[in-house]
TORKOL-4160 file (C-alpha; in steps of 0.2 Angstrom, whole numbers, padded with zeros to 4 digits, m for minus):
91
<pt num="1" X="0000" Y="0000" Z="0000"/>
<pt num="2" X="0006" Y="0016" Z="m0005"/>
<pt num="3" X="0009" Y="0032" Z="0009"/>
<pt num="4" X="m0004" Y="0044" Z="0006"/>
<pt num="5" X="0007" Y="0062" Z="0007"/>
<pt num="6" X="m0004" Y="0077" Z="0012"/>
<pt num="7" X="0006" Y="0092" Z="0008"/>
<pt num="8" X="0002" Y="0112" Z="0010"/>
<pt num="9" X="0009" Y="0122" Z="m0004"/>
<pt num="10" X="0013" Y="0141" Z="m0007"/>
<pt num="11" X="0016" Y="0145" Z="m0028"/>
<pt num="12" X="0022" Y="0163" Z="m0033"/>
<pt num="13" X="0012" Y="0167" Z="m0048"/>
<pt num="14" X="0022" Y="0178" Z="m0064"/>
<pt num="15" X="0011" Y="0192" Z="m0057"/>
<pt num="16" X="0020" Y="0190" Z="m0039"/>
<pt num="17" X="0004" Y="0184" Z="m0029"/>
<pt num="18" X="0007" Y="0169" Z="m0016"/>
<pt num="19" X="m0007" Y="0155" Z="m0019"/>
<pt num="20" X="m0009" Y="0143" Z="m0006"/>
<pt num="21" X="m0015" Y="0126" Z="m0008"/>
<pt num="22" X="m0019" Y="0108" Z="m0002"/>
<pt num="23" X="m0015" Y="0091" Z="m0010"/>
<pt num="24" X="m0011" Y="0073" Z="m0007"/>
<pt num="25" X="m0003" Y="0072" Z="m0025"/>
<pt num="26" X="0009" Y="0088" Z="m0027"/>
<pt num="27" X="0016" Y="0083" Z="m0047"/>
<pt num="28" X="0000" Y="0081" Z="m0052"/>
<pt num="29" X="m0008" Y="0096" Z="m0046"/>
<pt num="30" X="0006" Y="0108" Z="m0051"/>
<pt num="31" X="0005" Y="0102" Z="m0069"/>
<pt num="32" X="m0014" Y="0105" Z="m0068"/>
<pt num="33" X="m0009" Y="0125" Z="m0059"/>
<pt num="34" X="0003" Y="0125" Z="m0078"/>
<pt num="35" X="m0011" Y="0118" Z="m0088"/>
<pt num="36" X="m0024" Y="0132" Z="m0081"/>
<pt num="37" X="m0034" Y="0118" Z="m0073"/>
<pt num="38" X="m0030" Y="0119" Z="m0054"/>
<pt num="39" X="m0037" Y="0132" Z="m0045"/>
<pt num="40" X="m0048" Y="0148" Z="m0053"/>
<pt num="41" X="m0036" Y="0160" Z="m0044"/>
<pt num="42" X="m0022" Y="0153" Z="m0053"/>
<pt num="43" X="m0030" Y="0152" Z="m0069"/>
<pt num="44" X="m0020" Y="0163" Z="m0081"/>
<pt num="45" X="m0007" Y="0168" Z="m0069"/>
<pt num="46" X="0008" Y="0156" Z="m0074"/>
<pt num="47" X="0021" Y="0151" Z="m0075"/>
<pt num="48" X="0024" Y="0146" Z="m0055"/>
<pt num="49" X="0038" Y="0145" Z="m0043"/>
<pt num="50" X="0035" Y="0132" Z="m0029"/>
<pt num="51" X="0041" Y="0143" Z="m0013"/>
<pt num="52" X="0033" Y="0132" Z="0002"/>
<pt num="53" X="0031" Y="0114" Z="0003"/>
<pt num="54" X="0026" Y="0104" Z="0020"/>
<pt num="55" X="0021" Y="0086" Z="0022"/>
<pt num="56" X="0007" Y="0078" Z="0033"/>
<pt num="57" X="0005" Y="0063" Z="0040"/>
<pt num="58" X="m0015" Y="0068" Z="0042"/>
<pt num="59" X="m0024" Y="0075" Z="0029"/>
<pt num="60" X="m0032" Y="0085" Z="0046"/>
<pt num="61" X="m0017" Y="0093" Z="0051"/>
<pt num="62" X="m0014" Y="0099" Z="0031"/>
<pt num="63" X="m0030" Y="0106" Z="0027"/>
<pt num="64" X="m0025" Y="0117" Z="0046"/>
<pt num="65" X="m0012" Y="0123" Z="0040"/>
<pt num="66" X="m0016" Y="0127" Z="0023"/>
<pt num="67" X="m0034" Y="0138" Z="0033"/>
<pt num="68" X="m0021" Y="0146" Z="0045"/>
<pt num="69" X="m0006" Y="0151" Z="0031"/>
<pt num="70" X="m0022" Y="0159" Z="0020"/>
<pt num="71" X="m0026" Y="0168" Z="0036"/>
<pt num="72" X="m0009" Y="0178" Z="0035"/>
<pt num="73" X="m0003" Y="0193" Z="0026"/>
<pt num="74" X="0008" Y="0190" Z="0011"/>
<pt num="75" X="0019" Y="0199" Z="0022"/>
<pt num="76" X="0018" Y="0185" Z="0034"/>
<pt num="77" X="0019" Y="0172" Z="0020"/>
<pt num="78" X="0036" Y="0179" Z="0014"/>
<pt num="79" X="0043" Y="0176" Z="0033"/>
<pt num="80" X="0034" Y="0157" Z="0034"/>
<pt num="81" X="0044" Y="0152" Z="0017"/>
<pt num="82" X="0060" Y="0162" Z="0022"/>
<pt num="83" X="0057" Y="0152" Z="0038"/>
<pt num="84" X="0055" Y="0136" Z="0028"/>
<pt num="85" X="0071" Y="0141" Z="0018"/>
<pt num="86" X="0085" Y="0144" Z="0033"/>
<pt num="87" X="0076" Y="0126" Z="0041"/>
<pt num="88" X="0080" Y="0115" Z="0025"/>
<pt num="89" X="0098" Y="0126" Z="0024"/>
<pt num="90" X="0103" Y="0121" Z="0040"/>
<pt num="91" X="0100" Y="0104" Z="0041"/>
């Protein structure tokens, strides 16, 4: 049986705009976001830069996440992926 992962996403669309998302298959979902078939909002608005990526054992604890990182400023989103940035550096 094959792991399901449950990963929270942040894209930077060509117009500079953070979208945020959910998904428990990441490839496939960024080649629909190129393709003009993932979300409305990002419709027209590629090409994208993955900029956040975290993994979930619970589908639960993703979709938390995802509601609390759509909560915050895109102020606030630039410090969560800077975060995410000097994490994966330093280890």
């Amino acid at each position: 049986m094959v792991a399901i992962e449950h990963v929270v996403y942040i894209l930077e669309c060509k117009d500079g705009s953070l979208y945020t998302g959910y998904t428990n298959n990441l490839a496939n979902r960024l080649k629909m976001h190129e393709q003009g078939k993932g979300a409305k909002y990002t419709r027209g608005r590629g090409p994208f830069i993955l900029r956040f990526k975290r993994v979930f054992a619970t589908k639960e604890a993703a979709m938390q996440m995802e509601y609390q990182i759509k909560q915050l400023s895109k102020q606030k989103k630039i410090q969560l992926i800077d975060q995410e940035k000097k994490a994966i550096i330093s280890e």
